[in-house]
C-alpha positions in Angstrom: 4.1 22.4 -7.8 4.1 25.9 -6.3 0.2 26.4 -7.6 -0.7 22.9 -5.9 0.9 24.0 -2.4 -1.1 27.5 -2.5 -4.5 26.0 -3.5 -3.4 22.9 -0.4 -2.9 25.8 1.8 -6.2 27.6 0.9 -8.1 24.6 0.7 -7.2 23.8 4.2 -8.3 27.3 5.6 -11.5 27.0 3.8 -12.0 23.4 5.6 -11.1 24.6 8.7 -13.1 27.6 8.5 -15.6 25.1 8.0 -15.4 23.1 10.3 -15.3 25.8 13.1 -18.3 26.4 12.3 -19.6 23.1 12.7 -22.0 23.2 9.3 -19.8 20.1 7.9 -22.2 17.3 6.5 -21.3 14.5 9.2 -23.5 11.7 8.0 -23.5 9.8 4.3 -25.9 11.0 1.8 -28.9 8.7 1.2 -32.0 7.9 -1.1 -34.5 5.6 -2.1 -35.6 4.8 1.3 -31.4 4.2 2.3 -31.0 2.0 -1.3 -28.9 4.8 -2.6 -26.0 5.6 -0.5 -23.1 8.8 -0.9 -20.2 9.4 1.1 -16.8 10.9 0.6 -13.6 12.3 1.7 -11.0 15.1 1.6 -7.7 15.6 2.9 -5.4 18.2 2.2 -1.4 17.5 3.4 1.2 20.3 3.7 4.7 19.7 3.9 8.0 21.0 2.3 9.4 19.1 -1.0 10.6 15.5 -0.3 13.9 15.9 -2.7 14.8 12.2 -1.6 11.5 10.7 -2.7 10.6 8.7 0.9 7.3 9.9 0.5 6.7 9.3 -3.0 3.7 7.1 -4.1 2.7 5.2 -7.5 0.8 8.0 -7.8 4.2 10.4 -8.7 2.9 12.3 -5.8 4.3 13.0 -2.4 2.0 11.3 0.4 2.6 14.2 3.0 2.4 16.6 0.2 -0.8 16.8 -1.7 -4.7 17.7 -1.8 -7.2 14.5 -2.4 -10.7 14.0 -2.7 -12.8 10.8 -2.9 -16.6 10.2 -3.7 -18.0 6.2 -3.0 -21.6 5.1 -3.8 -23.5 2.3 -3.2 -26.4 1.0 -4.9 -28.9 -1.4 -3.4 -30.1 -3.4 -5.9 -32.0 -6.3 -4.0 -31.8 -7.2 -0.3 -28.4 -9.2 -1.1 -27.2 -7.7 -3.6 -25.3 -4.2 -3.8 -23.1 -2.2 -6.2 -20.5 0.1 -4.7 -18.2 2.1 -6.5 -15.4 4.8 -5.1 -13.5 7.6 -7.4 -10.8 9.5 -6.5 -8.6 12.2 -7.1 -4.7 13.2 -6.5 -3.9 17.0 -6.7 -6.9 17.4 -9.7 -4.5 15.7 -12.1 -6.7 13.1 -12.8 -9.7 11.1 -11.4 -9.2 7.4 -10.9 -12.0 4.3 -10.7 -10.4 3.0 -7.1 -13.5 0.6 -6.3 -15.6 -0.9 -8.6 -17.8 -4.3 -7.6 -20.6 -5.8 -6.8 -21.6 -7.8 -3.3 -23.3 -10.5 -2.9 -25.0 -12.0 0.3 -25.9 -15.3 -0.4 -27.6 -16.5 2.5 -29.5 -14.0 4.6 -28.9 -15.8 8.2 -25.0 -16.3 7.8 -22.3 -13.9 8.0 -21.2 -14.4 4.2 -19.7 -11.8 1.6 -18.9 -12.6 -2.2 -17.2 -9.2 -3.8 -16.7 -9.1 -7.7 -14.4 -6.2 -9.8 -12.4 -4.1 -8.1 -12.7 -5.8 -4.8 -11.4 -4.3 -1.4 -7.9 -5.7 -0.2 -7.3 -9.2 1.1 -3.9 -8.5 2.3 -3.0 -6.8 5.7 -4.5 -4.2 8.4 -3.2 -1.5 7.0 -4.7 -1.2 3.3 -7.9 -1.3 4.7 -8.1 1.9 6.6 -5.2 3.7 4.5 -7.7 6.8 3.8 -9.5 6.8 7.3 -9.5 8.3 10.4 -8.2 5.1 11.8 -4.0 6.0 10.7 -3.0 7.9 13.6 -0.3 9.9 11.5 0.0 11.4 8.3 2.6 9.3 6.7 1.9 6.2 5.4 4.3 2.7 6.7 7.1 1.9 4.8 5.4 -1.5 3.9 2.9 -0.2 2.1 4.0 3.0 0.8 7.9 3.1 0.4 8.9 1.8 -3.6 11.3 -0.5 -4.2 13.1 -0.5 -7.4 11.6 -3.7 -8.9 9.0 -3.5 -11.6 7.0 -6.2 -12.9 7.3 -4.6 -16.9 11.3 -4.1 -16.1 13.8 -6.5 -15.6 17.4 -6.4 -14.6 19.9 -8.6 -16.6 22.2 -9.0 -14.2 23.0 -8.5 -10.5 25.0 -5.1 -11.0 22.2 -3.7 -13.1 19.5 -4.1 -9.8 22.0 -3.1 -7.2 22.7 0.2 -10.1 19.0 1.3 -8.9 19.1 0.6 -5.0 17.1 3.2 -3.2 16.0 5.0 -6.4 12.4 3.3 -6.5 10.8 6.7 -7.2 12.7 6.5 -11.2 13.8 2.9 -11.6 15.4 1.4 -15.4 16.2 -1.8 -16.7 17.4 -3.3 -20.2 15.0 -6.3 -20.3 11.4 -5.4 -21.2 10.1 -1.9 -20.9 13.4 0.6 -20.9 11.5 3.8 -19.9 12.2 4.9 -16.3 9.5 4.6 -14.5 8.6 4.3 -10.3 9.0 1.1 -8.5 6.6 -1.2 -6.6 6.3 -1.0 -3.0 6.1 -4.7 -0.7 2.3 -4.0 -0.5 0.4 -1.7 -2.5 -2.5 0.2 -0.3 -3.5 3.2 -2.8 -4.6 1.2 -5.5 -7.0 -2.2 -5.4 -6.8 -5.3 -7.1 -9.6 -6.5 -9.6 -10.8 -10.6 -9.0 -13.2 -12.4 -6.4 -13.7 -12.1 -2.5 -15.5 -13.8 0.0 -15.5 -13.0 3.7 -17.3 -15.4 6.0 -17.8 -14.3 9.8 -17.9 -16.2 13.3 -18.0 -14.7 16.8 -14.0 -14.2 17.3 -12.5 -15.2 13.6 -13.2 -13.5 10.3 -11.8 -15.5 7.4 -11.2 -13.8 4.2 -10.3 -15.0 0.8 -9.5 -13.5 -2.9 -8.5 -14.7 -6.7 -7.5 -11.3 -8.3 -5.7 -10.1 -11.2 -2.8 -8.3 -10.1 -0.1 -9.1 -6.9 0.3 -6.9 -3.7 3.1 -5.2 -5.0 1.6 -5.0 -8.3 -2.5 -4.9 -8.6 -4.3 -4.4 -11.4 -7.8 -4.1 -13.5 -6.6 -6.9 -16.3 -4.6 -9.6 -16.3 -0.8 -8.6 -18.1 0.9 -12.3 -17.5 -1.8 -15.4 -17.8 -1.2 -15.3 -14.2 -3.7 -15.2 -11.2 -3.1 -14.3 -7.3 -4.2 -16.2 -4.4 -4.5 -14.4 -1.1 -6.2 -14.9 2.5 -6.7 -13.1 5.4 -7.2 -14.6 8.7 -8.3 -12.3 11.8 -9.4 -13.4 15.5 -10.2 -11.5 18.9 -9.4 -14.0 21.5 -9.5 -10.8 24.1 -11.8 -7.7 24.3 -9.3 -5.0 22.8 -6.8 -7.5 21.3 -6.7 -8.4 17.5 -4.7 -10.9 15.9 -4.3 -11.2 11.7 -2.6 -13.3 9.4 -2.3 -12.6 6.0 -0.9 -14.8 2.5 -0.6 -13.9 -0.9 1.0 -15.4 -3.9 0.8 -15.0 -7.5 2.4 -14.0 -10.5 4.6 -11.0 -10.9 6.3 -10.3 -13.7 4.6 -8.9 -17.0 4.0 -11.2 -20.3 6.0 -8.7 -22.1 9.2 -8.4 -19.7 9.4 -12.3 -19.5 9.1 -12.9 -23.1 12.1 -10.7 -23.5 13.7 -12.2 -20.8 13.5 -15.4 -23.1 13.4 -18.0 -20.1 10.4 -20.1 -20.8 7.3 -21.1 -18.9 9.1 -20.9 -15.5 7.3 -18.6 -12.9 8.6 -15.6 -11.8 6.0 -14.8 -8.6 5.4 -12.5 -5.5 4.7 -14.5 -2.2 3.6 -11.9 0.7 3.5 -12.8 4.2 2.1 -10.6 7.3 1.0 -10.6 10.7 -0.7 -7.3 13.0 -1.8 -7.1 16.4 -3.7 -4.4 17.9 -4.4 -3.9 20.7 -6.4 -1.4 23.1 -7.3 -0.2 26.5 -8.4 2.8 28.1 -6.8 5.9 26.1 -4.0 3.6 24.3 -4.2 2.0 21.2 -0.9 -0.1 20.3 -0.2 -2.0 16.8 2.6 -4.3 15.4 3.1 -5.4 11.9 5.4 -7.4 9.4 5.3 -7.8 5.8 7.9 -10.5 4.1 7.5 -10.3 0.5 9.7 -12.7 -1.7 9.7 -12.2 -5.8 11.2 -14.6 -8.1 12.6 -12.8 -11.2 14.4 -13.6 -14.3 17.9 -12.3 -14.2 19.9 -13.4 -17.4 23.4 -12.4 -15.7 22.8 -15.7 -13.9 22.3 -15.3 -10.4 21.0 -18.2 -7.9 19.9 -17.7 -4.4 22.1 -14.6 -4.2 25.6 -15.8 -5.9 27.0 -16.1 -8.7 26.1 -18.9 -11.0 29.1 -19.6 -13.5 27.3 -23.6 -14.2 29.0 -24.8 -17.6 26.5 -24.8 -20.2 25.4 -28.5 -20.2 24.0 -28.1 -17.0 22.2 -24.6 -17.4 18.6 -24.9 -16.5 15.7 -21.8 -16.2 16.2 -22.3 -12.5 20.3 -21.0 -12.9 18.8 -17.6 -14.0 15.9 -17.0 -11.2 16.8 -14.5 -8.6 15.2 -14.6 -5.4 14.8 -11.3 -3.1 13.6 -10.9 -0.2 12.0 -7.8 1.6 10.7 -7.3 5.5 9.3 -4.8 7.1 8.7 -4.5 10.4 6.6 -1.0 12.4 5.3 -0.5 15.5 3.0 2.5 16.8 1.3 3.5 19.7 -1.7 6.3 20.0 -2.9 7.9 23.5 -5.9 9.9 23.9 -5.1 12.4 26.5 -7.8 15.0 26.5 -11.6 14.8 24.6 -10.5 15.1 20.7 -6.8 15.1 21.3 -4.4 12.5 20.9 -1.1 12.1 20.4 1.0 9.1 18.3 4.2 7.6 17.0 5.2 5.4 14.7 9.0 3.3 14.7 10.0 1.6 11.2 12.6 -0.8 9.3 12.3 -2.1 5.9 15.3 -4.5 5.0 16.6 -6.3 2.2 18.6 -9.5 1.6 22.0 -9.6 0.1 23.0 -10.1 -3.5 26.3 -10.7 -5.0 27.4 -8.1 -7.8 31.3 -7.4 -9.3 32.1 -5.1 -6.0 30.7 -8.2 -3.3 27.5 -9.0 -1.7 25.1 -6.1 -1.1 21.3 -5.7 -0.5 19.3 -5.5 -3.5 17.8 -2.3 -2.2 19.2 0.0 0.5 17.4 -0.5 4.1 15.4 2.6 5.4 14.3 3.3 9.0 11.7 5.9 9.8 10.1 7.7 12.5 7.3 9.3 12.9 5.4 11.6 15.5 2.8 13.7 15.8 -0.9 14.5 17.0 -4.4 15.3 15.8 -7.8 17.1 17.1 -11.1 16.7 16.4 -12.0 19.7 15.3 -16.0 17.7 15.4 -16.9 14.2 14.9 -15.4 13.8 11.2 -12.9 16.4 11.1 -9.5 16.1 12.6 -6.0 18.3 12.0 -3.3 16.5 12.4 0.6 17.3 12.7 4.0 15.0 12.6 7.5 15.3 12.2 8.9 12.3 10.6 12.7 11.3 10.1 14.4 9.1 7.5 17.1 7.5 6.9 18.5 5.5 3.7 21.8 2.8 3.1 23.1 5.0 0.1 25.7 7.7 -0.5 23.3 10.6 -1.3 19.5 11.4 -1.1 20.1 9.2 2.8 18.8 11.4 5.1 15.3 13.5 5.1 13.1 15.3 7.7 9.8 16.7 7.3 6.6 18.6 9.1 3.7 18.4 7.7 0.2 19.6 8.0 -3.0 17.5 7.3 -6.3 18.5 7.4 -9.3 15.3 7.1 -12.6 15.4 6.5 -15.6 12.7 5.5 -19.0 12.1 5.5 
C-alpha cells in the first residue's frame, strides 16, 4: 500500500505539472471522419488509511484512496448503429471490461435509444456521473458506495448470525452458501454496470428510461447466477429551467442459485426492490441536489424470522414464507455547490443511511448499524478538464468499535 500512495503522490505532480502547462489533450480522440471515437480519464485520490473501511468499495479499494484510469471507445458502425466500450483500472491491479454494448437508433426522426451488453445504469442520478466532473466532492454517497453486510452468495441462518456482521460490510461471513468472507453489497451499486437491454425514449421536459438486465442494484452482473431477471425504470422531467425531477424502480432477484439451494427453501423469491427519487436544482452560482434510496431484499433465513420477529409457528403450519426475512435500507443526502470565483467552487455534502430493526436473543436491533457522513470541500479548474479538488469528510457508525473516522484527502481529475 505504501508503493501505491508514492506512485498516487507522483502521479498527481506529474498531472499537475501538466496541466500548468496547459498541453493536456482537452477534446476526445477521433477517426474515420468522427466514426471512431477515444476518450478517457484519470484521477488520482490521496488520503490517509481508512482503518474503519467507510470508504471501502467492491473493488477492496479505498474510494478516497487510490489512482484510476479509464479508456472508452466508440465505434460507428452505420448511422444508427454504434458500439461503445469502456475499460478501466483500480491502482494497476487489474483492468476491468466496465461498458460493453451496442446502440441502436431505430428511427432517425425520434428521440429513441435501444442499448444491449453491458448497458449504462437505469437506476438513479448518481451512477451516471459517478466518474465525472459533475460529483462536487471526492467521496462517493453512502447510497451508492457504503457496503452493507448482505451478500447475494451468503446467507445468514438466523437473525443473530446477520446482526454478528452489522457494520462490517467491508469482510462479511455466513454459514449458508459460500463461507469465505468476502465484502458486502452496497443499496445501489455505481462502480460496476449491469449486463441486459435499455431503451431511452426522449420528449421536450420527460425522458423515460427502461432496462431487463442480469444482475440487481446491489448486485450487477455480466451472467445470470439465479434464473432470475431485473426490471428497472427511470423517469426524469424538467418542469422549470434549472429544476430536475427523477424517479427511479428496480426489482429483481437477489440471491444466488447456489446460496438458495443450500438454503433448501424452494422456488420462493428472495428479491431486491429499489426505490429513489433526486432533484436538482440550479441558479446563478448554486447548484443544490436531494436524493433517497429505499432498497428492500427478501432473504432466506432458516432461524425463522418473519417481518422482523421471531417466528416459533408449530410445524404443521410452517410455510417458505415463516423463513423470509425482510430488510429494509434508506438513505437519504443532500448537497449544495457554489461557484464563487471563475474555476473555483466550493461544496458539501450531509448523509444518513438507516436500517430497520430485527429481533435477535439480546432484542430488536438494526440489521446493520446506521452511518451519517459529512462531507466538505472545494475544487479548481486548473483548465477546462482538469480540476483539484480537496474535502474533509466525517463519519460516524452505530457500533462499539471502528465508529468514528475523519479524513482529508487530495484528488486530482483529468479527461478527455
Amino acid at each position: 500500500m505504501k508503493r501505491i500512495f508514492a506512485a498516487t503522490v507522483l502521479a498527481s505532480c506529474g498531472l499537475a505539472g501538466v496541466a500548468a502547462a496547459q498541453t493536456v489533450p482537452s477534446e476526445p480522440v477521433s477517426f474515420g471522419n468522427g466514426r471512431v471515437v477515444i476518450g478517457g480519464d484519470a484521477a488520482v485520490s490521496i488520503s490517509p488509511e481508512d482503518d474503519a473501511y467507510f470508504n471501502y468499495s467492491n473493488y477492496d479499494h479505498n474510494t478516497l484512496r487510490e489512482f484510476r484510469l479509464g479508456m472508452t471507445a466508440q465505434v460507428r458502425a452505420t448511422e444508427r448503429i454504434s458500439v461503445l466500450g469502456e475499460l478501466r483500472t483500480e491502482n494497476i491491479d487489474h483492468i476491468s471490461p466496465y461498458a460493453l454494448y451496442a446502440r441502436i437508433r431505430p428511427f432517425p426522426t425520434r428521440r429513441l435509444d435501444v442499448q444491449i451488453g453491458r448497458i449504462p445504469p437505469t437506476f438513479g442520478r448518481f451512477p451516471r456521473q459517478a466518474y465525472s466532473r459533475d460529483n462536487p466532492l471526492i467521496g462517493y454517497p453512502l447510497a451508492y458506495q457504503y457496503l452493507t453486510s448482505l451478500r447475494a452468495d451468503a446467507l445468514p441462518a438466523t437473525a443473530d448470525e446477520l446482526l454478528r456482521m452489522r457494520g462490517r460490510g467491508w469482510r462479511s461471513s455466513f454459514t449458508v452458501g459460500n463461507t469465505t468472507p468476502d465484502h458486502g453489497v452496497p443499496l445501489v451499486n455505481s462502480l460496476s454496470w449491469d449486463t441486459g437491454v435499455q431503451g431511452t425514449m426522449s420528449w421536450d421536459r420527460v425522458t423515460v428510461t427502461g432496462a431487463v438486465t442480469n444482475g440487481t442494484e446491489s448486485n450487477p452482473r455480466v451472467s445470470d447466477d439465479n434464473g432470475g431477471k431485473q426490471i428497472a425504470t427511470r423517469v426524469s422531467v424538467q418542469p422549470l429551467p434549472g429544476l430536475s425531477i427523477g424517479s427511479s424502480f428496480a426489482k429483481g432477484e437477489f440471491v444466488s442459485r447456489h446460496a438458495a439451494t443450500a438454503a433448501q427453501l424452494g422456488d420462493t423469491s428472495f428479491s431486491q426492490r429499489a426505490d429513489g427519487l433526486d432533484i436538482e436544482y440550479s441558479r446563478s452560482h448554486w447548484v443544490a441536489r436531494a436524493d433517497a434510496v429505499l432498497s428492500r431484499w427478501r432473504l432466506p433465513m432458516i432461524g425463522a424470522l418473519r417481518g422482523g420477529t421471531p417466528t416459533l409457528d408449530p410445524p404443521s403450519t410452517v410455510t417458505p414464507e415463516s423463513y423470509v426475512a425482510r430488510l429494509r435500507a434508506l438513505a437519504l443526502s443532500i448537497e449544495g455547490r457554489y461557484t464563487f470565483l471563475p474555476g473555483a467552487y466550493v461544496a458539501a455534502r450531509a448523509e444518513h443511511l438507516g436500517f430497520n430493526r430485527i429481533t435477535g436473543s439480546n432484542g430488536p436491533q438494526t440489521w446493520d448499524a446506521n452511518v451519517r457522513r459529512f462531507e466538505i470541500g472545494g475544487g479548481y479548474y486548473l483548465q477546462r478538464n482538469v480540476i483539484a479538488r480537496v474535502s474533509w469528510q466525517y463519519n460516524e457508525r452505530d457500533t462499539a468499535r471502528f465508529n468514528r473516522g475523519r479524513f482529508v484527502a487530495a484528488q486530482l481529475l483529468f479527461w478527455f
